[in-house]
C-alpha positions in Angstrom: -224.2 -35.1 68.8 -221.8 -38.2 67.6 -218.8 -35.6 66.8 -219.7 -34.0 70.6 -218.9 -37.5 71.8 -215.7 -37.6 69.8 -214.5 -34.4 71.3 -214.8 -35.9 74.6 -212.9 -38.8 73.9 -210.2 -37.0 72.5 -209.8 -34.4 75.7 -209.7 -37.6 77.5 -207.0 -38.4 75.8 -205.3 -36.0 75.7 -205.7 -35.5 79.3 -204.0 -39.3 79.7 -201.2 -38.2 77.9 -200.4 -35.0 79.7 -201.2 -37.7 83.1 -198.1 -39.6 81.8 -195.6 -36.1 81.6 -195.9 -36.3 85.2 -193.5 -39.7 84.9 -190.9 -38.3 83.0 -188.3 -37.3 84.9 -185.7 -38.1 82.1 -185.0 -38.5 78.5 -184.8 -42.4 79.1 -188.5 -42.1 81.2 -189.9 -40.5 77.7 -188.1 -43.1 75.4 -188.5 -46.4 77.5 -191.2 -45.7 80.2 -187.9 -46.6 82.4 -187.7 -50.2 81.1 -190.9 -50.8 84.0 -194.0 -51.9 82.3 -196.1 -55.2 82.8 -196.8 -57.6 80.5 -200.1 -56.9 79.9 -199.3 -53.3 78.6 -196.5 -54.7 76.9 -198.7 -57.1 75.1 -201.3 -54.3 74.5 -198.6 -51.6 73.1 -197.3 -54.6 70.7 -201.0 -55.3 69.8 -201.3 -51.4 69.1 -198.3 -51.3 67.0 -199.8 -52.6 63.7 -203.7 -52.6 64.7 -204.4 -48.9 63.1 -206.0 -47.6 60.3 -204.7 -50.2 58.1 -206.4 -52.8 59.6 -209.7 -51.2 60.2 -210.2 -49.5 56.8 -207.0 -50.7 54.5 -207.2 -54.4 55.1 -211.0 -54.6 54.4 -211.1 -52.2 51.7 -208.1 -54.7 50.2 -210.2 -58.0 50.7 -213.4 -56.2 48.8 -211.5 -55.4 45.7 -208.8 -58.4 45.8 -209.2 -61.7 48.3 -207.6 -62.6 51.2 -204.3 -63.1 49.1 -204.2 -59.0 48.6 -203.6 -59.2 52.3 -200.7 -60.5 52.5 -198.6 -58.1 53.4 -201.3 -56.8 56.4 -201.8 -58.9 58.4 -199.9 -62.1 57.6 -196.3 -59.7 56.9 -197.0 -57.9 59.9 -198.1 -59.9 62.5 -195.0 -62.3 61.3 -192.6 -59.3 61.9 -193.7 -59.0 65.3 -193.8 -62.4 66.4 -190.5 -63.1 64.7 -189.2 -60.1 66.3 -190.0 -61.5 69.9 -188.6 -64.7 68.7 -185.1 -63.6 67.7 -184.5 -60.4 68.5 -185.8 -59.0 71.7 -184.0 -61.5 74.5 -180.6 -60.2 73.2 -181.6 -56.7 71.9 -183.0 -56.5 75.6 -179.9 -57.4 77.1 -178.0 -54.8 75.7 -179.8 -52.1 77.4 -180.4 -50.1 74.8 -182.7 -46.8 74.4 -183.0 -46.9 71.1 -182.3 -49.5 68.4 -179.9 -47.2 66.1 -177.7 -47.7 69.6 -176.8 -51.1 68.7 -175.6 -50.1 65.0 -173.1 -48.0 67.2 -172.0 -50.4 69.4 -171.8 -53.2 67.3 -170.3 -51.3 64.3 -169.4 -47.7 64.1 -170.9 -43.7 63.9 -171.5 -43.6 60.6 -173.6 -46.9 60.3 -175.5 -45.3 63.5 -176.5 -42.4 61.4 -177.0 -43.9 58.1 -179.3 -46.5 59.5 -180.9 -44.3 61.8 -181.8 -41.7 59.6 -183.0 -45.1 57.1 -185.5 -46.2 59.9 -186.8 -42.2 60.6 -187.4 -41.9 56.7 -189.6 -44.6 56.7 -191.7 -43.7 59.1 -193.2 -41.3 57.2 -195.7 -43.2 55.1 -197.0 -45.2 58.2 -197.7 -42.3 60.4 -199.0 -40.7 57.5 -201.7 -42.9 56.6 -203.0 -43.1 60.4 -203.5 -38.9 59.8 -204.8 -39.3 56.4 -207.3 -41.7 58.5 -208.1 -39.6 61.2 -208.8 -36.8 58.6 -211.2 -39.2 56.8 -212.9 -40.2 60.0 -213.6 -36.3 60.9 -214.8 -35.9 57.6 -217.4 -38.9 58.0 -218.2 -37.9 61.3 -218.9 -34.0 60.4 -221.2 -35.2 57.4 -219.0 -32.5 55.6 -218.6 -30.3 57.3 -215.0 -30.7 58.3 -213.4 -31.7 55.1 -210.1 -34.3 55.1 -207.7 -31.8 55.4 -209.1 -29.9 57.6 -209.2 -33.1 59.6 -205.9 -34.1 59.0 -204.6 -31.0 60.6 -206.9 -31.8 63.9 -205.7 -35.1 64.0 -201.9 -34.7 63.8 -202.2 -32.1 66.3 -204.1 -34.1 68.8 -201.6 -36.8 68.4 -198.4 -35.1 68.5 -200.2 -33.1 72.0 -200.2 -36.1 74.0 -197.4 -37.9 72.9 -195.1 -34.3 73.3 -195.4 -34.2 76.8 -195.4 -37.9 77.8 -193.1 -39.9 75.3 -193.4 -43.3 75.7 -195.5 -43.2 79.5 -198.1 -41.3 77.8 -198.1 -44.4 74.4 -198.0 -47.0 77.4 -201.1 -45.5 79.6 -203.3 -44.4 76.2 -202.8 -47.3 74.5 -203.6 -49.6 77.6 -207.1 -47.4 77.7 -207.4 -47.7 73.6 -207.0 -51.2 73.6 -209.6 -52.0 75.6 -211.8 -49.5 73.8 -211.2 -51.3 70.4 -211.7 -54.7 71.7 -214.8 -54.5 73.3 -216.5 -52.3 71.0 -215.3 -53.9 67.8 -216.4 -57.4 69.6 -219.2 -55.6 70.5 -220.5 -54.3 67.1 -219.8 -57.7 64.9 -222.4 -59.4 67.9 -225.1 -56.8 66.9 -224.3 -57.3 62.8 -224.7 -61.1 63.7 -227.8 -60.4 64.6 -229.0 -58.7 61.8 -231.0 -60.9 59.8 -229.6 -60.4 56.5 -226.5 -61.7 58.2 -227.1 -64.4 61.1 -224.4 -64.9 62.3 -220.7 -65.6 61.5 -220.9 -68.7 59.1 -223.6 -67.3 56.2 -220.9 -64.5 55.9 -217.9 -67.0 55.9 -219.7 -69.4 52.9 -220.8 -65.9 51.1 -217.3 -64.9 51.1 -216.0 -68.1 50.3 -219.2 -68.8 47.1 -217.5 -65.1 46.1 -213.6 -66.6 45.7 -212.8 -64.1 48.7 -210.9 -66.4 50.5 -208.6 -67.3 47.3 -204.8 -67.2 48.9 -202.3 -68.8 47.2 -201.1 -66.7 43.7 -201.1 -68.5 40.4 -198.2 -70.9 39.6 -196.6 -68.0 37.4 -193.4 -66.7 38.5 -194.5 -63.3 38.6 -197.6 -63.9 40.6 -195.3 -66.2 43.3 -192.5 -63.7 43.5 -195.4 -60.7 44.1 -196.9 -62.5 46.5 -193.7 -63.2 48.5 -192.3 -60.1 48.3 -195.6 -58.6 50.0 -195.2 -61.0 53.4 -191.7 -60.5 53.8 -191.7 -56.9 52.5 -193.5 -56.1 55.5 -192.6 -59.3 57.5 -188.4 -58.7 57.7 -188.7 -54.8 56.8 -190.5 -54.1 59.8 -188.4 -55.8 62.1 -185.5 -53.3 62.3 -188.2 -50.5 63.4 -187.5 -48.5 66.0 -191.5 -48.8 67.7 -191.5 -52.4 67.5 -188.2 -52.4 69.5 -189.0 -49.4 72.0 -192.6 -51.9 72.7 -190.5 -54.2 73.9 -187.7 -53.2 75.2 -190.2 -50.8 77.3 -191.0 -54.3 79.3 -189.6 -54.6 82.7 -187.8 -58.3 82.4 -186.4 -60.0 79.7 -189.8 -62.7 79.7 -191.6 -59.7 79.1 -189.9 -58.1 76.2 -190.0 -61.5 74.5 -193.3 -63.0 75.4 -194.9 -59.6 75.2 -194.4 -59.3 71.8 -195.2 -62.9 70.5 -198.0 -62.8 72.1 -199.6 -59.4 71.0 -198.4 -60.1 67.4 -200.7 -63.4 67.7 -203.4 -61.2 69.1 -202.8 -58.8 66.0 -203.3 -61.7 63.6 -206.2 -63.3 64.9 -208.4 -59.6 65.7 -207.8 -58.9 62.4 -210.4 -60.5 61.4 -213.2 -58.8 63.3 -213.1 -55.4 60.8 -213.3 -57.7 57.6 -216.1 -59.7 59.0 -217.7 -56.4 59.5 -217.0 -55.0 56.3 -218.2 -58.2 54.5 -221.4 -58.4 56.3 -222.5 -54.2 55.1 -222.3 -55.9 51.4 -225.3 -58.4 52.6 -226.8 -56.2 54.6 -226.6 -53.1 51.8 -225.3 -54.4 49.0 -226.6 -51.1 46.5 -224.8 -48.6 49.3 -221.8 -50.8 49.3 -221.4 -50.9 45.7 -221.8 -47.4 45.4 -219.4 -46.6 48.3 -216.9 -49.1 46.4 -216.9 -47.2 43.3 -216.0 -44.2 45.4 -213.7 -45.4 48.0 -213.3 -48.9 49.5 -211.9 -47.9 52.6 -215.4 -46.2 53.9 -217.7 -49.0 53.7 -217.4 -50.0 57.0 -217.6 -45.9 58.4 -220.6 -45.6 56.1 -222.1 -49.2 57.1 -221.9 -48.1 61.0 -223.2 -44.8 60.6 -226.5 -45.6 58.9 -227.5 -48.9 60.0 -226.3 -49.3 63.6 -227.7 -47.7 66.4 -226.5 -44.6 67.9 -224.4 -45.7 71.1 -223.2 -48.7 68.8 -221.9 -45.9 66.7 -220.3 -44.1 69.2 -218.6 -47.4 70.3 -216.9 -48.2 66.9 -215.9 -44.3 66.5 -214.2 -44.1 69.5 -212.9 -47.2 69.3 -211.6 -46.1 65.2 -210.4 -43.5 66.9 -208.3 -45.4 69.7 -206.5 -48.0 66.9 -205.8 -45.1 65.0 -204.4 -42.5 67.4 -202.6 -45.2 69.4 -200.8 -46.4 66.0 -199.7 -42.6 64.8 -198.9 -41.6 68.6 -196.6 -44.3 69.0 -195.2 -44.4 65.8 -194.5 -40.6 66.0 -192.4 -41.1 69.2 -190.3 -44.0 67.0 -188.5 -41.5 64.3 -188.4 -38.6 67.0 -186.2 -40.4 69.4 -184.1 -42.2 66.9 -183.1 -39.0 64.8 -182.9 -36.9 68.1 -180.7 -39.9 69.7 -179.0 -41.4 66.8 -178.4 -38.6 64.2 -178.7 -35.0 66.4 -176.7 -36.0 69.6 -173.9 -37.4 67.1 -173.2 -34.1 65.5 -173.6 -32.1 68.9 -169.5 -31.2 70.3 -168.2 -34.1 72.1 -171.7 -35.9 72.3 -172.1 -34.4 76.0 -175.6 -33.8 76.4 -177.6 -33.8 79.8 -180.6 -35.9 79.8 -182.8 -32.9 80.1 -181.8 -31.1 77.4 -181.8 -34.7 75.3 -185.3 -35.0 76.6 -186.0 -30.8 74.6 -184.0 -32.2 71.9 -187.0 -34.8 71.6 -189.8 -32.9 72.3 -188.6 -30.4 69.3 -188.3 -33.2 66.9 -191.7 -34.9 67.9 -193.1 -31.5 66.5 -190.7 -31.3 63.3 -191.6 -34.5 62.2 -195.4 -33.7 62.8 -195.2 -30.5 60.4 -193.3 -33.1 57.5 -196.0 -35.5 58.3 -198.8 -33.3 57.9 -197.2 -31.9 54.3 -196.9 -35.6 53.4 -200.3 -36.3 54.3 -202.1 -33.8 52.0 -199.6 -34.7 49.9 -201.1 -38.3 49.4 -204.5 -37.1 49.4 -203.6 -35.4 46.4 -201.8 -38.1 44.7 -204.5 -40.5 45.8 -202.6 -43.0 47.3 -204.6 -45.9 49.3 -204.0 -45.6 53.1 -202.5 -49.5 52.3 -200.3 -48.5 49.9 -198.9 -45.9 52.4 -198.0 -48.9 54.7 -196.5 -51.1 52.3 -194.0 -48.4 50.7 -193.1 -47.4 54.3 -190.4 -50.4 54.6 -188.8 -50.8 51.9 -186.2 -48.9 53.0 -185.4 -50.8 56.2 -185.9 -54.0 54.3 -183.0 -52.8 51.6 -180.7 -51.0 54.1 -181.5 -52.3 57.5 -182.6 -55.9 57.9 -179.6 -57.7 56.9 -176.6 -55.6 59.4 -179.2 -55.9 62.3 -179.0 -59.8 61.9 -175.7 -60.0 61.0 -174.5 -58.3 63.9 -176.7 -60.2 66.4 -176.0 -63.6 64.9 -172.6 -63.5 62.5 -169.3 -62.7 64.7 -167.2 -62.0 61.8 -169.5 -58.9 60.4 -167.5 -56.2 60.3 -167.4 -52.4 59.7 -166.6 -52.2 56.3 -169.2 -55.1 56.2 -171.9 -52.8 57.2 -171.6 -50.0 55.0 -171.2 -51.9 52.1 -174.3 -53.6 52.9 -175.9 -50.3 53.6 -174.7 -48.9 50.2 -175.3 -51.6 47.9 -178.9 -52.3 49.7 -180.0 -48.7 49.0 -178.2 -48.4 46.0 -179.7 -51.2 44.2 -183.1 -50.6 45.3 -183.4 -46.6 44.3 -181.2 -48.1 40.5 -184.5 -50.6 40.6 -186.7 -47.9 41.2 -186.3 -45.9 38.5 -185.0 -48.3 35.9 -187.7 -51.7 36.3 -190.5 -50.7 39.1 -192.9 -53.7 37.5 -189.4 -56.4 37.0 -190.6 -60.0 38.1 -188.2 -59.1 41.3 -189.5 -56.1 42.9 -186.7 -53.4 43.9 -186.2 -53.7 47.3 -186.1 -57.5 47.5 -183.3 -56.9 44.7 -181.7 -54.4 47.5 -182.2 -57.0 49.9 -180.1 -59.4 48.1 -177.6 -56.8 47.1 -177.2 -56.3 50.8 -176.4 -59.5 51.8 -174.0 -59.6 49.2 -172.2 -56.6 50.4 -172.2 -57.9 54.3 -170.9 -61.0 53.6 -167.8 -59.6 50.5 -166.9 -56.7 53.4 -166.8 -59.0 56.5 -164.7 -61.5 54.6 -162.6 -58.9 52.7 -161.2 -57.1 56.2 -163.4 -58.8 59.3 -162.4 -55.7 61.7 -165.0 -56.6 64.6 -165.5 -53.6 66.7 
């Protein structure tokens, strides 16, 4: 009965997102909605960007095993990319009128940096939109009792996401997502009233004092150099490596003002932060309510207490409610997030290598449409991958920007904010950034300063040596 309600919801949307195809009349209608949404689906697409499986499974899983300072990177990292992001960088990214953000890497500097960084920001997509699938796959399998098992529901789930999002681009993330949000914030809002109800629970502040009796709400690392330089690395890992990322960008830019773009995205980064908190309440409470199915879920897998919790202590439309509304932070996440990589390497890296770069917007807009189901085969292959390997759906999302933090961070804010950064400025940036991290990789993974904020620094070093060495602006 549940799953035949899940089925609905995910004809409806699917049904949404072939709705949106009927918008896109162009390659620029499927990458930026035509630059002509609101603010209030600017602020829910934003909201969307980070709110997926991460936060409803990863983040409370996380908190279980660690405390609240094992969340640092999700959702203090991310919800400070996004806001920082709307700070900074949307007002004169927006301006620019871009479609995509590997565009500005070939205005600002040349081809080649276009294609390096682009293909950079595609790569790490992979582990993000990976661990929404490997979600969606867990959720079927939860919801089936069985019967479907995780890959089989990794499969379904990629190919219900890469359906809608094929045919409508970014219309059909802008329309679902508008619908998903709401979904997610009701019900979620919904569900922690009815656990506050229960009577092992009562409320929110025996759960906050339980937590806190329990050193759950332990933050700060020790004073040990290690610890501090951990810690750090896992806000601004996540906190600058996310903010050259081609979905946080295409969110905003999708706005139709400048006011929008930038107060869009501040605002649903905010949003991000504070909701956050809703699925670790809940997750917190199933330990008081059930504390022997909790423990032996925990020794299984953290990440389905709260599925388990909701399936055999909550009422059947209250069960409905969070599933669908699982299903909405997860699919609007992945579909989303899939669009980001397709448009960038079908833009940034397959128009550049096509004779002359002439290409008509429709054929662009196949271009797209091919890659969107490309990079929904690698994810898929990725995904099973990981479920083999047994990687946590969180350590999917913090791997995922390493790369951009290394390679792409420091020539998108030189080039917005440093005048004299130059050509030969960028690529040795690029060069050193990646080279130092993948050298860091292999040679020290555990030093006290992890890899990528070593690339980080060995990126800066290279921007600043090649801009003063030869400061060719473009």
């Amino acid at each position: 009965m549940l799953i035949g309600f899940v089925v609905l919801y995910l004809v409806l949307s699917i049904g949404i997102g072939l709705y949106a195809a009927t918008r896109v009349h162009s390659a620029s209608d499927y990458i930026t909605a035509g630059r002509s949404l609101p603010m209030i689906v600017v602020i829910a697409m934003v909201f969307a960007t980070w709110f997926g499986a991460e936060t409803v499974l990863g983040i409370p899983a996380t908190f279980l095993d660690e405390n609240l300072g094992g969340t640092i990177s999700d959702p203090f990292g991310a919800s400070l990319a996004l806001i920082l992001f709307g700070l900074f960088f949307a007002r004169p990214l927006y301006r620019m009128k871009l479609i995509t953000l590997g565009d500005f890497f070939r205005q600002r500097y040349n081809r080649p940096v276009e294609v390096v960084i682009s293909a950079a920001i595609a790569l790490s997509y992979l582990g993000w939109i990976s661990a929404q699938v490997v979600a969606l796959g867990l959720v079927f399998n939860v919801l089936s009792d069985g019967l479907i098992t995780q890959p089989e529901g990794i499969l379904i789930g990629a190919a219900v996401v890469m359906l809608y999002t094929l045919f409508g681009g970014m219309w059909s993330v802008a329309l679902t997502t508008l619908v998903q949000m709401t979904v997610i914030v009701a019900g979620l809002l919904w569900i922690a009233y009815l656990v506050g109800g229960m009577p092992e629970v009562n409320g929110i502040a025996p759960v906050v004092e339980h937590a806190a009796a329990a050193g759950k709400f332990e933050f700060w690392p020790p004073l040990e150099w290690a610890a501090i330089v951990t810690f750090i690395a896992g806000l601004l890992t996540m906190g600058l490596g996310s903010i050259p990322q081609q979905d946080v960008f295409q969110r905003a830019n999708a706005g139709k003002s400048e006011r929008i773009a930038v107060w869009g995205t501040v605002i649903g980064g905010s949003l991000y932060f504070l909701f956050a908190a809703v699925p670790i309440y809940l997750t917190y409470s199933a330990t008081l309510v059930d504390p022997a199915m909790t423990t032996a879920v925990l020794a299984d897998d953290a990440q389905l207490v709260l599925p388990t919790f909701v399936k055999t202590h909550l009422p059947f439309y209250a069960q409905i409610i969070f599933y669908g509304a699982l299903l909405s932070v997860i699919m609007s996440t992945a579909s989303g997030t899939l669009l980001a990589p397709s448009v960038t390497i079908s833009e940034n890296i397959i128009k550049e290598f096509m004779p002359h770069h002439r290409m008509s917007q429709k054929k662009l807009l196949w271009i797209t449409r091919s890659v969107v189901v490309a990079f929904t085969g690698l994810v898929v292959v990725y995904s099973l991958w990981s479920l083999e390997s047994e990687t946590s759906i969180h350590q999917m999302v913090e791997n995922a920007y390493k790369v951009t933090l290394a390679c792409a961070f420091v020539p998108l804010v030189a080039g917005l904010y440093w005048k004299r950064a130059s050509n030969l400025g960028a690529g040795l940036s690029i060069v050193l950034g990646f080279g130092a991290w993948i050298a860091m990789e292999f040679i020290a993974p555990e030093a006290a300063l992890p890899p990528q904020f070593v690339g980080l620094i060995a990126s800066a070093i290279g921007m600043i040596a090649g801009s003063l060495l030869i400061g060719d602006k473009p």
